[in-house]
Structure formats: structure tokens, C-alpha cells
C-alpha positions in Angstrom: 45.1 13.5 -5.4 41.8 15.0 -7.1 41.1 16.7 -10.1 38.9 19.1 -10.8 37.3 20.1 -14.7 36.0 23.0 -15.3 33.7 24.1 -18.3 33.9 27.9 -19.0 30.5 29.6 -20.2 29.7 33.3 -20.4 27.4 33.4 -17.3 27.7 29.8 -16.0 30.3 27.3 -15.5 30.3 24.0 -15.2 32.0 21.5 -13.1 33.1 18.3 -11.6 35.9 16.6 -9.8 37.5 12.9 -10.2 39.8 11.3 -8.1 43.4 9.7 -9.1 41.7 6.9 -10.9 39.5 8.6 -12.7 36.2 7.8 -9.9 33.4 10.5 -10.5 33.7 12.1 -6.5 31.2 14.8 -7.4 29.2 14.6 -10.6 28.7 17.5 -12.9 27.1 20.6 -11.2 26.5 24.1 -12.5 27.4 27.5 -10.5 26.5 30.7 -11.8 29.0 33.7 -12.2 28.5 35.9 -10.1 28.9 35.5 -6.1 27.1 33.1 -4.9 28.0 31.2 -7.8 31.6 31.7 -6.3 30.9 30.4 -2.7 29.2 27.2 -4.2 32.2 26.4 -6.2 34.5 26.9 -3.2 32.3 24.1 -0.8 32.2 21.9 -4.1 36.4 22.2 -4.6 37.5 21.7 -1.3 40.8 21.9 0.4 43.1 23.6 -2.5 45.9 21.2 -1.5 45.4 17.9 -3.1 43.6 19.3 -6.1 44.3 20.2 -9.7 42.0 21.9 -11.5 42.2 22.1 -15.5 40.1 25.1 -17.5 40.0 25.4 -21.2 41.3 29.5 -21.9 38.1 30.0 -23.8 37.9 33.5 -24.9 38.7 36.1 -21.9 35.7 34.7 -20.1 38.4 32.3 -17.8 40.9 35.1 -16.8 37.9 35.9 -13.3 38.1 32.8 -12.9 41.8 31.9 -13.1 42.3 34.5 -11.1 39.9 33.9 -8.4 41.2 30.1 -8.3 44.5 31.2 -8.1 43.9 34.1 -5.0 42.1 31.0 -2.9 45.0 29.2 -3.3 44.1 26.4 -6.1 46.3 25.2 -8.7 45.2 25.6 -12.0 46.6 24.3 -15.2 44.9 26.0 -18.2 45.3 24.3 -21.6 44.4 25.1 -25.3 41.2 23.8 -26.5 42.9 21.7 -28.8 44.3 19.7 -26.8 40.8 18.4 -25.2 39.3 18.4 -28.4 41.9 15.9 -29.0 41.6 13.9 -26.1 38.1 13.6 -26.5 38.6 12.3 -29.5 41.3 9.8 -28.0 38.0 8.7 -25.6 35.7 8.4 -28.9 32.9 10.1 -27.0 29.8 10.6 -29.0 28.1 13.2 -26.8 29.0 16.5 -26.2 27.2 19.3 -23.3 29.1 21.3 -21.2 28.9 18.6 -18.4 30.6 16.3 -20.1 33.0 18.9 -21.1 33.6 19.4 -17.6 34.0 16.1 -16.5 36.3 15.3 -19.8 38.4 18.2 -18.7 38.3 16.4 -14.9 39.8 12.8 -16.6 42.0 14.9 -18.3 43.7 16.0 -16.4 44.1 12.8 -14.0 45.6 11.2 -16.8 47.9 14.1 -18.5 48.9 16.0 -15.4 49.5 19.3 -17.2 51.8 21.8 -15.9 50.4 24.7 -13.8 49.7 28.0 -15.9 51.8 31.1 -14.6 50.1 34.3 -15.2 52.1 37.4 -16.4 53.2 39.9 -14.2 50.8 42.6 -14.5 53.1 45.3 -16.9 53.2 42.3 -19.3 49.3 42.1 -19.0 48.8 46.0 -19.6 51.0 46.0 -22.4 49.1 43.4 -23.9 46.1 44.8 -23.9 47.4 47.8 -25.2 48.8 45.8 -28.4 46.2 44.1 -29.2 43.6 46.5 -29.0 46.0 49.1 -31.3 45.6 45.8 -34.2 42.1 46.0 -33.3 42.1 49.7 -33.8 44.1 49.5 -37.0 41.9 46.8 -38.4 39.0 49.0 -37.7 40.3 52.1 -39.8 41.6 50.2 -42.6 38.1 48.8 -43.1 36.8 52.4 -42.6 38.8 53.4 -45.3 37.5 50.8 -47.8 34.0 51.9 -47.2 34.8 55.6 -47.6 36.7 54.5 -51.0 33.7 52.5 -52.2 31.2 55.5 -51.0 33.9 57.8 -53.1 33.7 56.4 -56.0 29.9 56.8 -56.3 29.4 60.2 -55.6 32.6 62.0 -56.6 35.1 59.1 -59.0 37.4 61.9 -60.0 38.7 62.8 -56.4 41.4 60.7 -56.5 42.9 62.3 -59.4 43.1 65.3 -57.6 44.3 64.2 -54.2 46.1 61.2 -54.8 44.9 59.3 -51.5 42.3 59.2 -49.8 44.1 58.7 -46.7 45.7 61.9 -46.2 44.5 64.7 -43.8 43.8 66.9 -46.7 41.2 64.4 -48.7 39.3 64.0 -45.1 38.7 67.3 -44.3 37.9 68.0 -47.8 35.4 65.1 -47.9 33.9 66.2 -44.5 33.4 69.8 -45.6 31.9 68.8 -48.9 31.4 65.1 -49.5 29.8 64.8 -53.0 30.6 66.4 -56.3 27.4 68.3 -56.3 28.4 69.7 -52.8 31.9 71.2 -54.4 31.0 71.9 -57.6 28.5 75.0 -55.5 31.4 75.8 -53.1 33.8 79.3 -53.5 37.1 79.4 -54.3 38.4 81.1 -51.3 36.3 79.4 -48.9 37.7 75.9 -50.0 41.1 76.8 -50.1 40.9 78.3 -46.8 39.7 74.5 -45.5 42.3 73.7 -43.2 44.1 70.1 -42.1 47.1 69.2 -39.8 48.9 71.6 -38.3 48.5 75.0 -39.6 47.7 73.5 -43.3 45.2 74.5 -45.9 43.9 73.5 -48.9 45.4 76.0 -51.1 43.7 77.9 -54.3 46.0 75.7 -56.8 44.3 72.5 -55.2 40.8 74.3 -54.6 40.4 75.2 -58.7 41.4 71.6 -59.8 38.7 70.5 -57.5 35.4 72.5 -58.4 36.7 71.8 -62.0 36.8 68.2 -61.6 33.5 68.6 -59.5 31.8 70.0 -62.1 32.5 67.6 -64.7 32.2 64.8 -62.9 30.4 62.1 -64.4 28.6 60.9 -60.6 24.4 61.1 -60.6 25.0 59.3 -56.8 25.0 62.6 -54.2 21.5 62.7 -52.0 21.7 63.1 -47.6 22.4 59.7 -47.1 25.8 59.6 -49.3 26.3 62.9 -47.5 25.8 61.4 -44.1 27.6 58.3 -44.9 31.1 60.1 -45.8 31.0 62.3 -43.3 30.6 59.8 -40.8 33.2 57.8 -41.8 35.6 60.8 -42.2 34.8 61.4 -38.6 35.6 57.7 -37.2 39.1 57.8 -39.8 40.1 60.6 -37.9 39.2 59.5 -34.5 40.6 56.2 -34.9 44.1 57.4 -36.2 43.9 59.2 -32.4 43.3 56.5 -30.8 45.7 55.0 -32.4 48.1 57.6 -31.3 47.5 57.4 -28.0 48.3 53.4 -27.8 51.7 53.9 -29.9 52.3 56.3 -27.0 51.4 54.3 -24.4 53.3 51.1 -25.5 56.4 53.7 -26.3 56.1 53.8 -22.5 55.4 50.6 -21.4 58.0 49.1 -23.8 60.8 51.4 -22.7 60.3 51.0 -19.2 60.9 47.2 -19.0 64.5 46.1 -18.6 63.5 43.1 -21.2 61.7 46.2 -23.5 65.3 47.8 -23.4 67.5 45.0 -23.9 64.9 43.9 -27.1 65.5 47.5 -28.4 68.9 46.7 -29.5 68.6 44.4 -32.4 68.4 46.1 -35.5 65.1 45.8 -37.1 63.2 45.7 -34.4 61.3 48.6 -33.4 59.0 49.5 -30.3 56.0 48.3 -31.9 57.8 45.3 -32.4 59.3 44.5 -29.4 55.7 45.4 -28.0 54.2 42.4 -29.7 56.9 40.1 -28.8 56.6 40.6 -25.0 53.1 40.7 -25.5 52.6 37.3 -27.4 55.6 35.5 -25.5 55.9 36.9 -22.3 59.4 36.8 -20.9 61.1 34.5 -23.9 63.8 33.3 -21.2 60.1 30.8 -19.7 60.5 28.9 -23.1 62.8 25.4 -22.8 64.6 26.2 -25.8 64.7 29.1 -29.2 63.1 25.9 -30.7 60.7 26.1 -28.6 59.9 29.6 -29.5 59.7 29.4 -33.3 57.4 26.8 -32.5 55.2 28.5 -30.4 55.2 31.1 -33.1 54.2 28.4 -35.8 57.9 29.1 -38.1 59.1 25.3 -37.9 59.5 23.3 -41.0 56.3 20.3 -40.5 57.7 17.3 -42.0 55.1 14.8 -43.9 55.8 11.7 -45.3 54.6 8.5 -45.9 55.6 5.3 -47.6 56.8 5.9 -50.9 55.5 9.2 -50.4 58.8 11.3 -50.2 57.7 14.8 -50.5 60.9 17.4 -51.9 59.5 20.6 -49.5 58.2 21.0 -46.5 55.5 23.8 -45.3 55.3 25.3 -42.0 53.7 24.0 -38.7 50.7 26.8 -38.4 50.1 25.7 -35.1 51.5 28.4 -33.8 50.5 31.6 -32.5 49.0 33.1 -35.7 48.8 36.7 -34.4 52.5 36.9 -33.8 53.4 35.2 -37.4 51.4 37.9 -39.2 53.1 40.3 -37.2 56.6 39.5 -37.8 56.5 40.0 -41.3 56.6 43.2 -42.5 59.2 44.1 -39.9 61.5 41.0 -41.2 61.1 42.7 -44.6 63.2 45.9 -42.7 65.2 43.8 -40.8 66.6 41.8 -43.5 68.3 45.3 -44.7 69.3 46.3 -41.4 70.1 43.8 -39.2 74.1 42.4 -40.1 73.3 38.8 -39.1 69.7 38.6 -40.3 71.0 39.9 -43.7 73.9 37.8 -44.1 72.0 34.7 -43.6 69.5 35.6 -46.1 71.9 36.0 -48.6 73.0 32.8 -47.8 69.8 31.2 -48.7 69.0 33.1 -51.7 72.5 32.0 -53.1 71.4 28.6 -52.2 68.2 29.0 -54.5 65.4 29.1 -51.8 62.4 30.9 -52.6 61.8 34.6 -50.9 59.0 33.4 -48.8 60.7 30.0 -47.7 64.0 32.5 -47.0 62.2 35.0 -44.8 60.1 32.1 -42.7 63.9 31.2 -41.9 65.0 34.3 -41.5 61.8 34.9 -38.8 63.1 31.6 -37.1 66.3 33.0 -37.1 65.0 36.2 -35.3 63.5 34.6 -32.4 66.7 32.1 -31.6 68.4 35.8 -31.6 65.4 37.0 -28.9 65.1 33.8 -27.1 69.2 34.7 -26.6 68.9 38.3 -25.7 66.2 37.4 -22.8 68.4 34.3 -21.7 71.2 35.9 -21.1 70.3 39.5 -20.4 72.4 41.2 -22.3 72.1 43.6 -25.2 72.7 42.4 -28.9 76.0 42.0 -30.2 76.5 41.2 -34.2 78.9 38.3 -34.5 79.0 37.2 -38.3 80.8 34.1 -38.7 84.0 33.9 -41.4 82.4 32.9 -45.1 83.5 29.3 -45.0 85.4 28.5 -48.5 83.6 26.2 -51.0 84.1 22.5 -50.5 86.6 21.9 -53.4 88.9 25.0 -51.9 88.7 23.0 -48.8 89.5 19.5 -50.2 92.4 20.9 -52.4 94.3 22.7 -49.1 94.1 19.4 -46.6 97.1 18.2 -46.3 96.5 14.5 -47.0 95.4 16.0 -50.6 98.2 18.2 -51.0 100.6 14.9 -50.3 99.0 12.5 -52.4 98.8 14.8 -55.5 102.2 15.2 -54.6 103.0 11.5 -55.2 100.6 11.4 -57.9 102.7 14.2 -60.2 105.8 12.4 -58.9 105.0 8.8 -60.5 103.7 10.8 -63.4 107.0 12.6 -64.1 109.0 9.0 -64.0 110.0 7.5 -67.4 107.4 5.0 -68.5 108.9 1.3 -68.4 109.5 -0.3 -71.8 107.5 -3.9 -72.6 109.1 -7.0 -72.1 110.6 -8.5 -75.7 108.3 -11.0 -78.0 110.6 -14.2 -76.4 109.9 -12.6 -73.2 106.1 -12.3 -73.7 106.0 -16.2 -75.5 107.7 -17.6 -72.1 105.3 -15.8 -69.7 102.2 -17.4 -71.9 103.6 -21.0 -71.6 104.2 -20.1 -68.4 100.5 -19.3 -67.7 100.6 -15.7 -68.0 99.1 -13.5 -71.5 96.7 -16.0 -73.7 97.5 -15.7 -77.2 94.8 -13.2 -77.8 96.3 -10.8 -75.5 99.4 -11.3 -77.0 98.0 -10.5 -80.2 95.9 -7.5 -79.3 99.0 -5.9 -78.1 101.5 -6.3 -81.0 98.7 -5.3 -83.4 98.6 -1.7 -80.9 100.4 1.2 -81.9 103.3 0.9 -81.5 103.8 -2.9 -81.4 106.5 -4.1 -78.7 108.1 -0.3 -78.1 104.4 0.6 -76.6 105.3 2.2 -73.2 103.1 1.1 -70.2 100.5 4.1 -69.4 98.8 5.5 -66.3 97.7 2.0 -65.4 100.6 0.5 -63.5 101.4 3.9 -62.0 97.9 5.0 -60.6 98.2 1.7 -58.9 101.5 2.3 -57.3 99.9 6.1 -56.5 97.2 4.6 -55.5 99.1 2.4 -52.6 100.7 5.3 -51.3 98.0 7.6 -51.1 96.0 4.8 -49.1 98.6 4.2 -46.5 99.1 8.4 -46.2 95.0 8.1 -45.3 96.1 5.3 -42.7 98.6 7.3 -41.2 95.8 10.2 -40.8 92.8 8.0 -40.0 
């Protein structure tokens, strides 16, 4: 059996190849990416059926690669940087260049034997891309938006006042027509009002006359070609990202709807195309995962225990080990889904009644939601709400057993029997001599209230209570 490493680079990789022992068989080599680089990695590999190769999923530069590898009929196992960087540590190596990556990644995975990687199918793929690049879009136009705030407040502060927000379709295309307080101060009434937005919409003379108002008291000195430049372009990429953005929510709408899995995800409450988009696009099919547990981890929402000699610490945080993009994604939508969804509600009632902070009760309520997932995809069948019966409180419990009921049973019965008089002062003198009560305990009790007519109490009783109710736990032990 060989093993092959392979170091991923941009426009070269890296390799070298080790056999079952970990003996060098051909010492690091670079091939270029492109062609020819190809064909000299093939003669350097080999026959595909006694090797292994392992690759780091650096970036996207691996997926031409994994996939070439994969059409020539190699198997490749492709593991999280991580996990080398751990390993190397392991090996306490004290150099680091991309050929020793490689032929770490070799030893690797001689020693490890990781598990061959299994691609997506290619809708899974598509929708990815089509997920990720709508965060990337969204990211973009939020940081658009802070930059047309900060320009804003330079050249015309008062805006806001006016509009409310600069993110509506009515402050961009006021902002584009006339983007500082100089420019709107000059403009007409009916031309601004006439400015239109949306579908159909305009500006209206109401909104137009609070404008040049505010414009011409506005307290800004900041309003020369660049500003003007500035707002204008930034108007234009708001409104051609929210487009964009558009277009992906359609597409994934689509993709989404058109999977069996998409479908099937659709019907838990709470969850909602976008959603169910990043689920299949983070995890894949969930039904490939060993166990739920096995997803929360992977999404990094399992408690991480630390402790350490006397060191017993009272919480616990989460493992962030996990895929961080998914985490961040899940939780606005728990916030909706802890309104909507009948199971995910009930259990995080459960825990707020138990005292756990919000944040400690939604993390659960997150782990909660992907056990549900991981048993949608498992089973392949929609979702169906199954609350279980609120379980009494322990006392409730306790005081219905029957071995309670029974023993307070005999417990009210030996209290409701008359109490047994003391033995007489000749009586008490002959148990002393006869090695029974000392004199001092014969004198504590006539100085008692109540002298010799003192009744016994609860003592003798509970004891004889006490006998019974141990044999009825006997009898149901």
C-alpha cells in the first residue's frame, strides 16, 4: 500500500509518496497546474490501486484537483488543515516548506488512514455556491450602506429626519438625483416630487417641501464633486446588489424546492427556503452523518467540557470547532422558530423555567433543531410535532407511588393508636436493678411533665412504622 501527500498551492503543487512504513519511495517533487503539470503527476502516482492520496481543502484551489484525482480513478481522502497542523505538531517538526508539507501529508496518512472524501452530487454543489455567494452579496451591501451613512452625514445630517432610513428605495433615488444639501436646496418642487422609486412610486410634494426645507438649513459645509461622485456611486452598487440578491433568492427558491430532501426540510416550522438552503448547503445530505450528535457537532453547538484537578468549573461554553458559517446562520431563524415551531417552543420554555440564560437556551434549542433535521433526512419523511405529556413535579410523583401511599398509610394508622402509659415507679426501680434505666434516667423522667402519667411519644411508634414501611420496600424491591 502507498501513500501519496499532496501540498495545494495556487499555481503549483507539491508532492511525494511513502510506502506502508512510512519509506520515502519518491521524494518531494513539484508539478505545475496546468497540463503538463497534470501528466507528470500521473507518471509520479502510478497505478491508482494501491494508493491513497491525502490533500489539505485549502481554499477552492483543491476542488481541479480532487476532481481530476478522482476522474483517473485515485482515492483521495481530503482533511481539514487542522488536523495536519496537529499532527505535525505530534512529529515536533521544526521546519516548514511546502515539501515538507507534502511529505507530512504522505506519513500522514500512512499512519491515520483517513476515510475517502465523497463529493456532493452536483445540485448540492450549485446550491452551494448560490448560498454562499448571496452572504457574500449581502455582506457586500450592508457594508455599502455604512459608507453611504458615513458619506450622509457629512454632506446632508438632516436627511434622516426626513426619510427615516436610508435603506429604502425612496432615500436612494433621492440621494442619486441630488446627493448633497447644496444640490436639493437649488432643486424645484415639482421636479423632486415627481422623482420616482419602486413600482409606480414618487416622491410626493409633502415629502419634496420637508426636503428643500431641511436642505436649506442644513448645517453641512461638506458638498464638492467628489461627495457627489461618492453617493452616487454607492447608491448605484445598493441598488444593483439588492438585484443580485434577488436573483439568488430566486434561484435557491428553485434549487431548494426541487430537491426531495429541500421538500421534506420545508416542513418544520421555522424553517424557511433560505434556511433549508444553508443547511443542505453546509451539511450535504444530513442522513451521511453517524449520529444528530454528530451534526451539532459538526455545526460547533455541543457543550465543551473543561476541567481539571480541583478545577471544577459550574458552566460549560460551546465547542467552536464547528462549522462557523452555519452557527451564525442559524440564529436569527431560531429566534422565529422558537415562536413557531410547537416542539422547539416547548423545550425552550422548559429551560427558561429551569433558569438558563437566553443565549445558553437558544444554543440548545439550535442543537435541538438539527437532531429534528438529522431525523427528517434519516427517515425521509416530513415533520410531525409530537410534544411529550408535561411530566408532574417530583414530589407529585413520590406522593402517588403506591409504596408511599401504603406506608403513610401505616404511618397515620400507629399515629391514631392510644399512646401506651409508663410502667409504675416499682416497675421502673426493678428494671434499674435489673440493669435497665440508671438512676439519672430515672430521674430525668419523673422530674418531666407529667411525672409517671407521661405517655410515650412518636418515638416507639415511628419505629414500629418504620419496620413496616421497610419490609413494604422489600416486598417491592
Amino acid at each position: 500500500m502507498r501513500f501519496a501527500g499532496i501540498d495545494i498551492g495556487s499555481r503549483h503543487h507539491d508532492i511525494a509518496v511513502v510506502d506502508a512504513s512510512q519509506r520515502v519511495i519518491v521524494r518531494p517533487r513539484r508539478v505545475s497546474e496546468d497540463a503538463s503539470g497534470r501528466a507528470t503527476l500521473k507518471k509520479l502516482l502510478g497505478s491508482p490501486g494501491d494508493l491513497l492520496v491525502t490533500l489539505e481543502a485549502t481554499g477552492h484551489y483543491w476542488h481541479n484537483l480532487y476532481s481530476w484525482l478522482v476522474k483517473e480513478g485515485y482515492r483521495v481522502a481530503v482533511i481539514n488543515p487542522y488536523r495536519s497542523n496537529r499532527f505535525s505538531e505530534e512529529e515536533l517538526r521544526r521546519s516548514k516548506n511546502d515539501s515538507l508539507d507534502a511529505l507530512l501529508l504522505a506519513r500522514y496518512g500512512a499512519q491515520k488512514r483517513p476515510s475517502e472524501y465523497r463529493a456532493r452530487s452536483a445540485e448540492l454543489s450549485e446550491l452551494q455556491r448560490y448560498v454562499r455567494f448571496r452572504e457574500r452579496l449581502v455582506q457586500d451591501r450592508a457594508d455599502r450602506y455604512r459608507q453611504l451613512k458615513g458619506m450622509v452625514s457629512l454632506v446632508f445630517p438632516e436627511l434622516e429626519r426626513v426619510l427615516r432610513s436610508l435603506k429604502s428605495k425612496r432615500s436612494l433615488a433621492v440621494l442619486h438625483r441630488y446627493p448633497t444639501a447644496a444640490r436639493l436646496a437649488r432643486a424645484r418642487m415639482k421636479t423632486l416630487a415627481s422623482v420616482g422609486y419602486g413600482r409606480g412610486s414618487r416622491v410626493g410634494e409633502a415629502v419634496a417641501g420637508q426636503l428643500i426645507a431641511a436642505a436649506k438649513s442644513s448645517i453641512s459645509y461638506e458638498h464638492g464633486p467628489a461627495h457627489e461622485f461618492q453617493i452616487r456611486t454607492l447608491c448605484t452598487d445598493i441598488v444593483w446588489l439588492g438585484e443580485c440578491i434577488e436573483h439568488s433568492d430566486e434561484e435557491i427558491d428553485t434549487q431548494v424546492r426541487a430537491l426531495e430532501l429541500g421538500r421534506l426540510l420545508l416542513s418544520i416550522p421555522g424553517l424557511g427556503v433560505q434556511t433549508v438552503g444553508l443547511l443542505l448547503s453546509e451539511l450535504g445530505d444530513p442522513a451521511d452523518f453517524s449520529s444528530p450528535g454528530a451534526v451539532a457537532a459538526y455545526c460547533g453547538v455541543t457543550p465543551f467540557h473543561r476541567q481539571s484537578g480541583l478545577w471544577q468549573p459550574k458552566r460549560a461554553s460551546i465547542a467552536r470547532m464547528g462549522n462557523a458559517r452555519l452557527r451564525r446562520g442559524l440564529w436569527m431563524p431560531m429566534l422565529n422558530a422558537v415562536r413557531s415551531n410547537p416542539v422547539l417552543k416547548a423545550f425552550f420554555t422548559r429551560l427558561s423555567e429551569r433558569g438558563k440564560p437566553h443565549k445558553v437556551a437558544m444554543t440548545a434549542c439550535i442543537n435541538k433543531l438539527l437532531h429534528i433535521v438529522y431525523s427528517v433526512a434519516k427517515n425521509r419523511r416530513p415533520f410531525e410535532a409530537r410534544i411529550p405529556e408535561e411530566t408532574p413535579p417530583q414530589d407529585i410523583l413520590v406522593a402517588q407511588s403506591p409504596l408511599n401511599q401504603r406506608a403513610r398509610a401505616l404511618v397515620d394508622e400507629n399515629a391514631a393508636r392510644p399512646a401506651e402509659p409508663l410502667p409504675s415507679k416499682d416497675a421502673r426501680r426493678t428494671v434499674t436493678r435489673m440493669g435497665g434505666d440508671t438512676a439519672a434516667q430515672r430521674q430525668r423522667s419523673e422530674e418531666a411533665p407529667g411525672g409517671a402519667e407521661r405517655r410515650v411519644g412518636p418515638g416507639r411508634q415511628g419505629r414500629r412504622a418504620q419496620t413496616q414501611i421497610d419490609t413494604l420496600i422489600t416486598e417491592f424491591a
